[in-house]
C-alpha positions, 0 to 999 in steps of 0.5 A: 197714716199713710195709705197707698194710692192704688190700695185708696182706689181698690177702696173707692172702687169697691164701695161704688160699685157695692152702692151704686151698682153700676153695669159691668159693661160701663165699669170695663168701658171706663177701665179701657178708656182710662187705661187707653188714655194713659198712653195717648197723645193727651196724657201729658194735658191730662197731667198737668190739669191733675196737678 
């Protein structure tokens, strides 16, 4: 079976945030900070220390 990676995430994100409860203000910073990493000059390093 496989399962698409953003449906995995959406899963993962779901659960945490239902059992960890974690503050919105901290959850929209790590959204913007990811997605402002996405297209910064550190996206290629953060690439290859993913793979």
């Amino acid at each position: 079976m496989q399962v698409p990676l953003w449906l995995a995430l959406l899963a993962v994100g779901y659960l945490g945030c239902k059992l960890f409860r974690p503050p919105v203000w901290l959850i929209a910073i790590l959204l913007l900070g990811g997605y402002l990493l996405a297209d910064s000059l550190f996206a290629p390093v953060i690439d290859t220390a993913v793979k």
